[in-house]
N, C-alpha and C positions, 0 to 999 in steps of 0.2 A: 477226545477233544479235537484231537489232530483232522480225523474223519468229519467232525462233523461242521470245522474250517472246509474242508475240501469240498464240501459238498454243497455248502452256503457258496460258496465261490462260483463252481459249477452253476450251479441256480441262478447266481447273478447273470453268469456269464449266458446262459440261454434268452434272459429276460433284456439281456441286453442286445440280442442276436432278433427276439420276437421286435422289438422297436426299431429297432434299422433295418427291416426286412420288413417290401411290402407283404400287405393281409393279400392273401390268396384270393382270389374272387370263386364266390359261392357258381356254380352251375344250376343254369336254367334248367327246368325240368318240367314238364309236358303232363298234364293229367288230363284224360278225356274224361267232362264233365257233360257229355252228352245226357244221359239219362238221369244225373243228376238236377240238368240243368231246363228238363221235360223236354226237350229234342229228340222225339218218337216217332222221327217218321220213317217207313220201311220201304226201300225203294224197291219196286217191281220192276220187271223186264215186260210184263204182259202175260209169259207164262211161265215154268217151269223146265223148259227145254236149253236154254242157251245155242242156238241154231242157225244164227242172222245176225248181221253185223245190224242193226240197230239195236241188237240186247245186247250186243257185245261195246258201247259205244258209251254207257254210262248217261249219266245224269247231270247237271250243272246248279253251281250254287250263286246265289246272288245277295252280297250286302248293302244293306239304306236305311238310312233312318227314315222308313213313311211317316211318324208320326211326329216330326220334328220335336223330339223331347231331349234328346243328345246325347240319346244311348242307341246302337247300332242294331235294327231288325232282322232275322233271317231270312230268304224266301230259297224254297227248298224244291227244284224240280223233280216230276216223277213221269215214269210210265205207265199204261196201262194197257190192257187188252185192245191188240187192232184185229179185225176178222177179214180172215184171208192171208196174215200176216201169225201171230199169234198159234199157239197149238189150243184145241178146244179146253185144256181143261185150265186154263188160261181167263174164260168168261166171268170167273171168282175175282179177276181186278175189273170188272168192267168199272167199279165206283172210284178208281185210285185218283188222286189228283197232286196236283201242287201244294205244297204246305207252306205257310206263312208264319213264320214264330215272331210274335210283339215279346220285344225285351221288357221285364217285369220291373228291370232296373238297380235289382238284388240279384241278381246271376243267375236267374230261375226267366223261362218265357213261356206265353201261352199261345197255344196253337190258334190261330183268328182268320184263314183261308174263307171258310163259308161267310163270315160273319162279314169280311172286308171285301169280296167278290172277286178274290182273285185265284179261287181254286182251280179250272177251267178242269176239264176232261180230255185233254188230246195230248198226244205223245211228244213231252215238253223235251227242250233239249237246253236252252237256256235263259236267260233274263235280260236286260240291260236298264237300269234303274237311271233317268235324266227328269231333270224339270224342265219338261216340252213348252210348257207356256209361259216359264215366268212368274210363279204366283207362289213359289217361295217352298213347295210340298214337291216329293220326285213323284216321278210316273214310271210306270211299268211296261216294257215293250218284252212280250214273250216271245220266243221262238220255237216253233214249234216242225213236226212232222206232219204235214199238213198249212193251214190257214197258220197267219202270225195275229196273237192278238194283243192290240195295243191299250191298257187301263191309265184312268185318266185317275191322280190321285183329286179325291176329291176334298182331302184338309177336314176331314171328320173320321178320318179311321175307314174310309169306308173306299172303293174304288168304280169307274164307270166304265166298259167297253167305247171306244168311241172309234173301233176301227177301221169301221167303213168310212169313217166322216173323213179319216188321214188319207185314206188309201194304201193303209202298210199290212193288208193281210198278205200280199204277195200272190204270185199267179198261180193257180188250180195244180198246174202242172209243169214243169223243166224238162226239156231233153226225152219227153214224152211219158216221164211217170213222175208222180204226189213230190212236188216242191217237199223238200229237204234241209231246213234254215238249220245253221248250229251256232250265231249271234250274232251280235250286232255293234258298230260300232257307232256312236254319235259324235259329230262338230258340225262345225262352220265353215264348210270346204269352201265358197264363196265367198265370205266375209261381209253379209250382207245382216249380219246379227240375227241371222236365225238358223235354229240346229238342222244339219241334215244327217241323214244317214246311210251305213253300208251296210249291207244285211249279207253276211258269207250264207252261203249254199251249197252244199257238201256234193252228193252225187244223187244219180238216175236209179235209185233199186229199184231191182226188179224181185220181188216174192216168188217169181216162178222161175227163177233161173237157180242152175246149182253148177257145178264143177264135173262134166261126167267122166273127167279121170279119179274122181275122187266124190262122189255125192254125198256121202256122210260126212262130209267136212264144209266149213263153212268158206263160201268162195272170196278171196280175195279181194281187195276193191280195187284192183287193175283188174276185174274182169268186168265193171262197169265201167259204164257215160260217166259225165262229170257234171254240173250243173252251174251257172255264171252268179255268179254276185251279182246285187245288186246295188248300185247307188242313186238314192234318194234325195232330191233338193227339195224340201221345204219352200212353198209359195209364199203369196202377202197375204193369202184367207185359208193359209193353215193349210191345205191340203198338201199329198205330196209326189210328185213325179219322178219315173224313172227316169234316168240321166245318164246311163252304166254306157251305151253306145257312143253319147255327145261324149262324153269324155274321157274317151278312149280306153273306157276300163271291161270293157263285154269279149268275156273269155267263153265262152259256152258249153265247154269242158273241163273246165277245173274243178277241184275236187277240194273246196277251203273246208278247214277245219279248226281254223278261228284269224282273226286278227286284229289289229292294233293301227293306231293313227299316233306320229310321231315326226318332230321334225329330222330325219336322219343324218341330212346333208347344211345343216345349221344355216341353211336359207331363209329363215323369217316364218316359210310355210310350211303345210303338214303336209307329211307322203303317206302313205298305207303299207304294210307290212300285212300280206296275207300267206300263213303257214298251209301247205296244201297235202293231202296225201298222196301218198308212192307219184306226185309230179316234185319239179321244181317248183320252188317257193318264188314269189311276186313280190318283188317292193315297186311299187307303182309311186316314181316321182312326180313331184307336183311342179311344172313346167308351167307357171304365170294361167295356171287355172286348168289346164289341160295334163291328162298323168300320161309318165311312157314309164312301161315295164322294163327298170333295169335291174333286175335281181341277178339274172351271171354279171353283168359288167359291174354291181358292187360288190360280189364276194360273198352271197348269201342264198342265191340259190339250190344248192348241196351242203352236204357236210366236206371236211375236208379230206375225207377219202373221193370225192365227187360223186357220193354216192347219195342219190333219189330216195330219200326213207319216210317213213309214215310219220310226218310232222305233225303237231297238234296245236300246238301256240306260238305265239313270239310272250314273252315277260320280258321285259326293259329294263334299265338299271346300270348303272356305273358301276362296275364289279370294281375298276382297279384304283379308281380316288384320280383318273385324269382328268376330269372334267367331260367328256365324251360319253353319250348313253350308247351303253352295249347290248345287244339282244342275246338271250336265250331262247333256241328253239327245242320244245321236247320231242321225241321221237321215240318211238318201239327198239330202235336199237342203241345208241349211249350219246344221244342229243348232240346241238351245234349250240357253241358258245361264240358270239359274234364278233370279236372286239372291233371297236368304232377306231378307226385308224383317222378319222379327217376327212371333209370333202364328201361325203358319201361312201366311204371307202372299208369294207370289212374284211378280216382275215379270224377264218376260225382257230379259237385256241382252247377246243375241249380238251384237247390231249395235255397242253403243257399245264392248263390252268387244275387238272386234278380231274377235272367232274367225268371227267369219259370211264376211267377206270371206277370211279364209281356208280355210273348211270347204267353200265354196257350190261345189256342181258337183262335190264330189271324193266323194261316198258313202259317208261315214263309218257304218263295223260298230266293231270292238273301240277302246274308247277311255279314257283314265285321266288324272286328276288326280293327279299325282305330282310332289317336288321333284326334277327332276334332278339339279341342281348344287347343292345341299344349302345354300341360299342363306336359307331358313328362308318361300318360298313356294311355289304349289304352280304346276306348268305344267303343260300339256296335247302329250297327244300320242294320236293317231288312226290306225288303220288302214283305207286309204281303196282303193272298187272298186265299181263300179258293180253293180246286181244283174241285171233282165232281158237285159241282154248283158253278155258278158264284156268290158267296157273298162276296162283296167289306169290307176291313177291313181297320182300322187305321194301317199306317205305325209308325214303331218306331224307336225312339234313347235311347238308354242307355246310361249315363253318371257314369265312373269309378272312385270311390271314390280312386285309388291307390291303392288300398288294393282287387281288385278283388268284389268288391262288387257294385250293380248296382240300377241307382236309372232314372225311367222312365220319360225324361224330353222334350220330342219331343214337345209337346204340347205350350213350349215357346221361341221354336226356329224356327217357321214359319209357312205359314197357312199349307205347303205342309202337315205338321203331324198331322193337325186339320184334314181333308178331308180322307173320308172313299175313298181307289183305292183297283186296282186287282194288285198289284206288282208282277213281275216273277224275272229277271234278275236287277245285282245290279254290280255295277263297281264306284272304286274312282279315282278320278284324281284332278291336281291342273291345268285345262283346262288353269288358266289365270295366271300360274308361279307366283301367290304371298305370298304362301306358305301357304296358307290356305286349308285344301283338301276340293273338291268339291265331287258332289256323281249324276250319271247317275243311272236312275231308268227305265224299260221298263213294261209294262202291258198288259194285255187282257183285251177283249173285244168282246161282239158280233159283234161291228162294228169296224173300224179302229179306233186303238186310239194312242195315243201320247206320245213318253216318258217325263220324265222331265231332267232337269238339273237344281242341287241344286246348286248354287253358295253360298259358304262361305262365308260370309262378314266380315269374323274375329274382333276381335275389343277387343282383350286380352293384346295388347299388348305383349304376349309370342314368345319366338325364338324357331326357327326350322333350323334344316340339310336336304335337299334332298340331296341323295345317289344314285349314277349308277354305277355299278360293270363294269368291260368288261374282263372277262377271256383270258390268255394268250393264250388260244384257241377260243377266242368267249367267246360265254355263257358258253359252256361245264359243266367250272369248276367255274362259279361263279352262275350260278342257284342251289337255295338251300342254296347259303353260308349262314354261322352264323356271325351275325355281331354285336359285341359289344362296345355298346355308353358308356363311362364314362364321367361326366359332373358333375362340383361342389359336389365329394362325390358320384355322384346316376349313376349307373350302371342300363342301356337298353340294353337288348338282343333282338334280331330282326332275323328273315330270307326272305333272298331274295330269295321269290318266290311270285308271282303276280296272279298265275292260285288258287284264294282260294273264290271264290263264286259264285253262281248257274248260270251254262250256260258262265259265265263271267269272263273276266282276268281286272284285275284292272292294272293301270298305272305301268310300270317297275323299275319308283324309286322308291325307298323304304325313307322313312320320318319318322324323328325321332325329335318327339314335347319334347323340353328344357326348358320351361318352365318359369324363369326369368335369365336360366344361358346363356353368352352371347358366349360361348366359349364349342367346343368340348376340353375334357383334355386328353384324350385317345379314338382311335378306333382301335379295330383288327376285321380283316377278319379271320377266318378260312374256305378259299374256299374249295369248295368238292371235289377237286383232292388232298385234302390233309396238301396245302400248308395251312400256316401262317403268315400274314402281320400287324404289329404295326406303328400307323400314331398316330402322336402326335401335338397338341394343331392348333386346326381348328375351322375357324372363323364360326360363325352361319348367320341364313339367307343366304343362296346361296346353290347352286344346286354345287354338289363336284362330280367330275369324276375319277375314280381310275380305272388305268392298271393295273391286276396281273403282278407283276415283273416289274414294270414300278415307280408306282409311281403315285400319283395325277398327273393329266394331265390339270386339269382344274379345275377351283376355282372361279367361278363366283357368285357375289352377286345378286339377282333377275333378271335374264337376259330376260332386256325387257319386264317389266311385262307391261300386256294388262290394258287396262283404268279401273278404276271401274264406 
């Protein structure tokens, strides 16, 4: 009897320890529902060789909803056989193309590249998805190896070339060999309400040049030219002019290999952030319309060894909760983490913030600053692979203590970060609207290989806001906005821009994890033409639609979320 008082007590005493002790929060965890979800497409290099830094340079991924139904599209870059370029038995891709996957809307998509006309056949490198005219549907601006081709969404599923009518195919040749585009950035560098663009351009290859202290190995891209960006302004009859010399941005040697429009210096306007390889990186301030390269005088042109590494993106994002957007650059050796000091002013803090000791050695390409676990900070996660040889590395996740500080946890959030891959291009989306972000990953390979899709299986029980801008001109004036979350006390700064990792534009809403608070208490826009809008007390969980000068338009609680 005595025992089994004791034991009745003990029981209490646990049940009473389970109620005053919070519940543990469940761990996200990662399933690649690529094949499941019919995402077949097999990325080619052209041939089977691996031999040239354009096989070795990967693919880019691009999300949009073309068919405004408000579920997010894939469009999935590829290569193919170039002659001359290419080893012969390489001629087996001459058909390979771009892949477009239409979301079914049930977690399942169908491939519609032919069908929608935006397959193309040229050695694609990345996408940039905007609504160029205003008519409510995105467009598609390809970047390619070769000619850039610009598709006009045509608002029936279906798309039109119209890029001689822009003038955005880009010149024949750079630095005297085949223009070399690797993306594109779009705004309103003028403020004149219509989008312009910067089109980065990588370098001068040469197919006939090799290394003759070493010609079985693939030459370095310090032993090439570099080729100039270019900037594009938007006329009043749509066409569009280069402008990169007027405004002081014609480098004719640089070697970009992607970038990003931001205001850095919280002047009202946008600067450019261009990540370059084995040079110094460019942030080109925006001085009353006219840009000066101050990348040494802000702190961001090296890492903070001062050492010159193979950069590949800037991704944006407020790691530490101050209200300041900070950049991550990825590189081949353990990246630069930027923190925004104020004023234009940055100080790398890969080392102290964690990510160095866990980037270093792994060759980080497609990379993002996103909340997984909708915790109301933002973590990191990288798609990691060496470049002059193919050696496969672990992929990572960073998980952000709030405080900017990083702790390497991939390893128990799915087998994808157990398994050594060749990761290039990285893009986030929430594919299946349940507010969990998912994460699209592409690769090389000597043979065709596979991307994946990570599917979030959330399980935090934590709230979340998605956010879609629509500028009272379009995007114009809301690409770039600054947008501020208040929520129970805690204040998110955020920018809407989507064009922030290698090759790759991630999904166009913007998503702000809340953590256990069930309610936005304040949000302002400060769009980039200027204006300013305060929206007050919005419900969480739902995807929220705002017209500059309008007003919330739409306020939907998980619209039609796909099965898990």
């Amino acid at each position: 009897m005595r025992k089994k008082i004791i034991l009745a007590g003990l029981a209490l005493v646990f049940l009473s320890l389970s109620v005053l002790l919070p519940a543990q929060p469940k761990k996200v965890k990662f399933t690649d529902v690529a094949s499941k979800a019919g995402i077949n497409l097999k990325y080619t290099i052209g041939d089977y060789s691996y031999k040239n830094i354009i096989e070795s340079s990967g693919s880019g991924i691009t999300v949009f909803d073309y068919n405004n139904d408000g579920f997010m599209d894939i469009y999935l870059m590829n290569g193919t056989y170039l002659e001359g370029i290419s080893d012969p038995a390489g001629k087996v891709f001459r058909n390979s193309h771009n892949e477009l996957y239409k979301n079914n809307c049930d977690g399942t998509f169908t491939e519609v590249s032919e069908k929608a006309g935006v397959a193309g056949k040229q050695w694609c490198m990345a996408a940039s998805a905007v609504d160029l005219d205003n008519d409510g549907f995105q467009d598609l601006y390809v970047l390619n190896y070769g000619p850039n081709v610009f598709y006009r969404n045509n608002g029936n599923g279906t798309f039109t070339d119209i890029t001689a009518k822009l003038g955005l195919a880009g010149p024949e040749k750079l630095n005297g060999f085949a223009k070399w585009s690797i993306g594109a950035s779009f705004w309103d560098h003028n403020l004149d309400g219509r989008l312009d663009v910067m089109v980065g351009n990588f370098m001068a290859f040469d197919p006939a040049y090799f290394t003759p202290g070493s010609p079985d190995m693939m030459p370095s891209p310090t032993e090439y030219n570099g080729q100039a960006s270019i900037l594009y302004e938007q006329q009043s009859n749509g066409k569009f002019t280069d402008v990169t010399q007027k405004k002081n941005l014609f480098y004719p040697d640089s070697k970009c290999m992607g970038l990003t429009v931001l205001d850095t210096d919280e002047d009202g306007d946008l600067d450019i952030f261009q990540a370059n390889d084995h040079q110094l990186n460019f942030l080109f301030r925006n001085d009353k319309g006219v840009y000066n390269e101050v990348g040494i005088a802000s702190g961001v042109a090296a890492n903070s060894k001062g050492k010159v590494t193979g950069s590949m993106h800037p991704s944006i994002g407020d790691v530490d909760g101050d209200g300041l957007i900070d950049i991550l650059v990825t590189d081949l050796d353990y990246g630069a983490l930027y923190k925004n000091m104020g004023n234009g002013i940055y100080t790398d803090i890969t080392e102290g913030s964690g990510a160095a000791l866990a980037m270093e050695g792994k060759g980080s390409w497609g990379a993002a600053l996103f909340d997984y676990d909708n915790d109301g900070d933002l973590d990191l996660i990288a798609a990691n692979g060496t470049a002059e040889d193919l050696i496969l590395q672990y992929p990572i996740l960073l998980e952000n203590d709030g405080k900017g500080h990083f702790k390497n946890v991939g390893k128990d959030h799915g087998p994808y970060f157990n398994s050594k891959v060749s990761g290039r291009g990285l893009a986030i989306c929430d594919f299946d609207n349940d507010g969990n972000l998912d994460v699209i990953i592409s690769h090389v390979d000597k043979k065709p290989v596979a991307p994946v899709l990570l599917r979030n299986e959330g399980g935090t029980g934590n709230h979340w806001l998605g956010l879609i801008l629509k500028g009272k001109d379009g995007p114009a004036s809301a690409i770039s906005a600054k947008v501020t979350v208040t929520a129970g006390g805690i204040k998110q700064v955020l920018v809407n821009q989507w064009a922030t990792s290698y090759l790759s534009n991630n999904e166009p809403r913007l998503h702000v994890g809340l953590g256990q608070q069930k309610q936005i208490d304040q949000l302002e826009i400060n769009w980039s033409d200027g204006k300013k809008e305060v929206y007050k007390n919005i419900g969480c969980d739902r995807y929220v639609t705002i017209l500059q000068g309008t007003g919330i338009v739409s306020q939907n609680p998980i619209p039609n979320p796909s099965p898990k």
